[in-house]
Backbone as a printed PyTorch tensor [residue, N CA C, xyz], in Angstrom:
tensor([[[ -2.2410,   9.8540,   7.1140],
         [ -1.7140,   9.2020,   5.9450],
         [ -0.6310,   8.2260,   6.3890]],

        [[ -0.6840,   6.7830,   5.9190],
         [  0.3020,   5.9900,   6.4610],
         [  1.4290,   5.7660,   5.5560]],

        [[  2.5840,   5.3870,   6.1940],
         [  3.7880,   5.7180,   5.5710],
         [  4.3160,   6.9490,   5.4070]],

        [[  4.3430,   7.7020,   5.9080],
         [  4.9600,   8.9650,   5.7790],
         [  6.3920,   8.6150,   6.5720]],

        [[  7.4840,   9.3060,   6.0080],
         [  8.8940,   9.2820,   6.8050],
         [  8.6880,  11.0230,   7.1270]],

        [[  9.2130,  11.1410,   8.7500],
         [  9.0410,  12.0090,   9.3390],
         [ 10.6410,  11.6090,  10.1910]],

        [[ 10.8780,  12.7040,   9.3660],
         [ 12.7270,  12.8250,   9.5840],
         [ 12.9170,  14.3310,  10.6420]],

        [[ 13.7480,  13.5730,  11.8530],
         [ 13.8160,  14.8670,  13.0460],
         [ 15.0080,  15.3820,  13.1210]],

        [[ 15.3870,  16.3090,  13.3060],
         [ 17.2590,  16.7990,  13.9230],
         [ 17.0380,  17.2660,  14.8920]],

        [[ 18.4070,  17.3520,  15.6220],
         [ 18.1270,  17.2640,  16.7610],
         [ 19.2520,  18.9470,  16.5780]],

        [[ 18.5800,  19.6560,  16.9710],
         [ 19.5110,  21.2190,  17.3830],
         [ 20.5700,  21.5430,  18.3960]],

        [[ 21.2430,  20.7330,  18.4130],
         [ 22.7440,  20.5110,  19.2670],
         [ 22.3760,  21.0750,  20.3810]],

        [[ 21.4510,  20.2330,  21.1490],
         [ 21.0660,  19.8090,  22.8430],
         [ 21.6790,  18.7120,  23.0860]],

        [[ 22.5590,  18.8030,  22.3850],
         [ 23.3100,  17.3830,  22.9860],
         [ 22.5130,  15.5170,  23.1860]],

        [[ 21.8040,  15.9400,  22.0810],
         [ 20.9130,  14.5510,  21.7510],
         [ 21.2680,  13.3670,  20.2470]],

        [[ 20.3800,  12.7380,  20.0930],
         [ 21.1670,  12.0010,  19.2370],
         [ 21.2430,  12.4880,  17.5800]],

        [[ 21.3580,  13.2990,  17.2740],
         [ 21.8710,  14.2180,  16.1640],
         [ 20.3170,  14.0410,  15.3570]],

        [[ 20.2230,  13.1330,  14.7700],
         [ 18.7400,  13.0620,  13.2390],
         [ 18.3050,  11.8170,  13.5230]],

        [[ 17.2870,  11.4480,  13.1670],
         [ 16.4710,  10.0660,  12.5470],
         [ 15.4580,  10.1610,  11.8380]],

        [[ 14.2650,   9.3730,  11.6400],
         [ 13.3260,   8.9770,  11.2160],
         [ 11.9090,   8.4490,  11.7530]],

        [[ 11.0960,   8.4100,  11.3430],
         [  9.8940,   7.2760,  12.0770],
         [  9.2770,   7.2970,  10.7440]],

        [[  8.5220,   6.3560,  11.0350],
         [  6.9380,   6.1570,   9.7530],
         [  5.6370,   6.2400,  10.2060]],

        [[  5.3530,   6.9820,   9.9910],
         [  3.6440,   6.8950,  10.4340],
         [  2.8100,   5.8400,  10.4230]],

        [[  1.8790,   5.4740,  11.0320],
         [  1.5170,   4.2150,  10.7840],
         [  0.5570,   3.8740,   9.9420]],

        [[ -0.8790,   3.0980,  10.5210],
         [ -1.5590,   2.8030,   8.9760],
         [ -2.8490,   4.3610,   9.5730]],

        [[ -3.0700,   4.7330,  10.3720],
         [ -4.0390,   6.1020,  10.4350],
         [ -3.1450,   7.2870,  10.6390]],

        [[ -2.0630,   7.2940,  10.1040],
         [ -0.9850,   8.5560,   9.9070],
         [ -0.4830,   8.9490,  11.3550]],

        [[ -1.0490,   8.0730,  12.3260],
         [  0.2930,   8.8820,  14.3030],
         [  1.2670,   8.2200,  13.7790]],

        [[  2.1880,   9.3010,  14.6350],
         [  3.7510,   8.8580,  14.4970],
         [  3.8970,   9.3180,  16.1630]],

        [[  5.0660,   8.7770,  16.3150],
         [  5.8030,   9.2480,  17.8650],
         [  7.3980,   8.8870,  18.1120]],

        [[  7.8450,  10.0960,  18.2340],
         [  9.0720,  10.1640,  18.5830],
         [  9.2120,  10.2440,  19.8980]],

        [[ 10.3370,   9.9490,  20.5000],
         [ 11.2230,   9.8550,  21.7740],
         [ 12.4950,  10.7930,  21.9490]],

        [[ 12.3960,  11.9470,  22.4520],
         [ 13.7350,  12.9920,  22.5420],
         [ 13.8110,  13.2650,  24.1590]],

        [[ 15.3130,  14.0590,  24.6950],
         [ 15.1970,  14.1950,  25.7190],
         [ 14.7410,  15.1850,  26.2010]],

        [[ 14.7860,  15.2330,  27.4010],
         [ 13.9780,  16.0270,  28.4340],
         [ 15.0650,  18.0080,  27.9430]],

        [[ 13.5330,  18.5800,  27.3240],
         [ 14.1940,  20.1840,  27.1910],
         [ 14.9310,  20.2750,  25.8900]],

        [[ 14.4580,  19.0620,  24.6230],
         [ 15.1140,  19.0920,  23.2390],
         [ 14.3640,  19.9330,  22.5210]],

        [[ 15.1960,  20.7720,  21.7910],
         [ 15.1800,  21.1970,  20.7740],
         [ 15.0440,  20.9110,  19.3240]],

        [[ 14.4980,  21.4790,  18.7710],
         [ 14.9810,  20.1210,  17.0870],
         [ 13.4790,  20.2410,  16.0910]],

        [[ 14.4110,  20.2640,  14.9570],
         [ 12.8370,  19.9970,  13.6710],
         [ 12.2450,  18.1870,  13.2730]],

        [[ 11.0980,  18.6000,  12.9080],
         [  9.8740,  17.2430,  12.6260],
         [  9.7290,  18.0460,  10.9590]],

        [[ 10.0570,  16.8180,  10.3050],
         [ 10.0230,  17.2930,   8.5570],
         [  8.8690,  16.0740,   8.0030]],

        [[  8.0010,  15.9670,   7.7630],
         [  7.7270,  14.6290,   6.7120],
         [  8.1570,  15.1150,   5.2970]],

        [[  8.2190,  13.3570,   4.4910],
         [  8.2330,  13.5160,   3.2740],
         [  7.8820,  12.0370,   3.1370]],

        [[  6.9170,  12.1760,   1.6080],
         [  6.4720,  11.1120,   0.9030],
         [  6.5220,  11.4110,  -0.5860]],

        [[  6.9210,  10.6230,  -0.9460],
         [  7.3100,  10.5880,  -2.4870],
         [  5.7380,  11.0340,  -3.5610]],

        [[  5.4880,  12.2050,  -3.9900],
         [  4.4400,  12.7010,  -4.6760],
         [  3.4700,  13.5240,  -3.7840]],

        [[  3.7350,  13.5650,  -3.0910],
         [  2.9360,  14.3830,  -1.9540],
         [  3.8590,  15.9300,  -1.4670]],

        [[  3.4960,  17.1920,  -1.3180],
         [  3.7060,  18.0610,  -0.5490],
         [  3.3050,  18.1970,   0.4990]],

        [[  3.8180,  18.9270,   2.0330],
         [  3.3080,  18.9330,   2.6910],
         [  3.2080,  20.6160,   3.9300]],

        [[  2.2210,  20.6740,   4.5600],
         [  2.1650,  21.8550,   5.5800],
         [  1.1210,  21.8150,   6.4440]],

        [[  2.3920,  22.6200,   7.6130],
         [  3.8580,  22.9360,   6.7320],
         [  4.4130,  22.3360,   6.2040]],

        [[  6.0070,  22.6690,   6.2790],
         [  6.8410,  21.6830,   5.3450],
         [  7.8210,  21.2040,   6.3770]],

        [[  7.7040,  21.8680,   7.7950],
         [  8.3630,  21.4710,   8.7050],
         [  7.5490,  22.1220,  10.3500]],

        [[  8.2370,  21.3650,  11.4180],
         [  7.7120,  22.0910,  12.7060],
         [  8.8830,  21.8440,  13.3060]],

        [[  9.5120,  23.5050,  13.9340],
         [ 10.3040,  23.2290,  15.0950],
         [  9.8110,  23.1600,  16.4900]],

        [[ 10.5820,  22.6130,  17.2190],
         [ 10.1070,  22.2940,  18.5660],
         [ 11.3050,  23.6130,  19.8600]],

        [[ 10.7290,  23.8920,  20.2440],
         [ 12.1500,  24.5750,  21.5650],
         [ 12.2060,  24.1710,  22.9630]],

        [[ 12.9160,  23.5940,  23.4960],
         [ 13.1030,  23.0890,  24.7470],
         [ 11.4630,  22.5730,  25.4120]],

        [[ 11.4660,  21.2060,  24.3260],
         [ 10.3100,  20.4910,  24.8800],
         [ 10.5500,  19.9670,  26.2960]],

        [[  9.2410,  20.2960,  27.2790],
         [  9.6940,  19.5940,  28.7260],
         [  8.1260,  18.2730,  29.0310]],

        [[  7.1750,  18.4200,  27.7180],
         [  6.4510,  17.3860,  28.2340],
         [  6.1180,  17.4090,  26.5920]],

        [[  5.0040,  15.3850,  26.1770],
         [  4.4620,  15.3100,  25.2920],
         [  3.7030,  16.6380,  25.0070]],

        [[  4.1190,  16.3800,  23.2340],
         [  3.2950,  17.6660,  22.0120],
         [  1.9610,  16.6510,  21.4860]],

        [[  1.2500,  16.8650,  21.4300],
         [  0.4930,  16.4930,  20.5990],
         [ -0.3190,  17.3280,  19.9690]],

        [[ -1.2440,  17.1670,  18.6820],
         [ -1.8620,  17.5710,  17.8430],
         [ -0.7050,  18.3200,  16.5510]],

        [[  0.6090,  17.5020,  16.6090],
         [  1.2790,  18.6360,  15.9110],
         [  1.2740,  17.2680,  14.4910]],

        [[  0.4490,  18.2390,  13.5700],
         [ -0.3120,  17.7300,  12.1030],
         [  0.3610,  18.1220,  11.4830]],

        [[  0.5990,  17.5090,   9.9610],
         [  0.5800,  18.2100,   8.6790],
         [ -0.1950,  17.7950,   7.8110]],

        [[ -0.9130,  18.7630,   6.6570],
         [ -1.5870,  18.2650,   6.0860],
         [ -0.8300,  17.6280,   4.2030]],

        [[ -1.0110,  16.5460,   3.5010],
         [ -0.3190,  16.3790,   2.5900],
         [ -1.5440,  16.8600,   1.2660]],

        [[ -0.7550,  16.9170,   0.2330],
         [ -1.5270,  17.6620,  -1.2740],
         [ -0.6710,  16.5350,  -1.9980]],

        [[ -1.4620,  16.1740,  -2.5500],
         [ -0.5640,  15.0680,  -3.8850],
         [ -0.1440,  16.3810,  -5.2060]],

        [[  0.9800,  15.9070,  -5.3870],
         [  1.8420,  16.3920,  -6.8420],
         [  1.5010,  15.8870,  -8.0050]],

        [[  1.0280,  17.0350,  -8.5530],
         [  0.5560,  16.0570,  -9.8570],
         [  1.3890,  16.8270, -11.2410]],

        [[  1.7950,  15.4740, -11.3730],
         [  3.3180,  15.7140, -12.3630],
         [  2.8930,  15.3520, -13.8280]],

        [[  2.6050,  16.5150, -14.5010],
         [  2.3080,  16.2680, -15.9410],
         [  3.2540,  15.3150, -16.5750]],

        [[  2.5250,  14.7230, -17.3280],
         [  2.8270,  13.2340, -18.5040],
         [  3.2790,  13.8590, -19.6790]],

        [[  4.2170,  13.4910, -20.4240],
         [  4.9340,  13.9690, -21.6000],
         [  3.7390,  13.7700, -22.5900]],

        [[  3.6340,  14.7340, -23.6520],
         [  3.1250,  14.2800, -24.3280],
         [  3.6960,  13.7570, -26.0690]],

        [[  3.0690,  13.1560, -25.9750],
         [  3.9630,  12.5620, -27.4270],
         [  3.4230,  13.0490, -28.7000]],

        [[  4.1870,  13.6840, -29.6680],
         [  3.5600,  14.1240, -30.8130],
         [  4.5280,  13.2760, -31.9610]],

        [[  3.6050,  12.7100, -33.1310],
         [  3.8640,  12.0700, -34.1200],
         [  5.0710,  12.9930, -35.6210]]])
């Protein structure tokens, strides 16, 4: 899914505290942390849920890949109007 913001923290390894990325237009994303970081991967998109709802990582020492989430659209009942 493209556009997703996939917001990271960083678990006081002494890295650069939080950010962001966007997924692109076939939903990869890729972050850059240091060598043996710690830290959570959250997405969020406005009407969408997602799962999980987060992935932690523990003293990464090489590329993760295959780490997915799948999204469910929110479907937000419409007021209804009575006369």
């Amino acid at each position: 899914m493209a556009a997703v913001t996939l917001n990271w923290t960083d678990n006081g390894q002494g890295g650069a505290g939080a950010g962001s990325v966007l997924s692109d237009g076939s939903g990869n994303y890729s972050i850059t942390v240091s060598y043996n970081w710690t830290g959570t991967l959250a997405p969020t998109l406005m009407g969408y849920a997602f799962t999980p709802t987060n992935i932690a990582f523990t003293n990464v020492l090489a590329n993760q890949t295959a780490q997915n989430f799948t999204a469910a659209a929110i479907l937000i009942p419409s007021p209804v109007m009575q006369e």
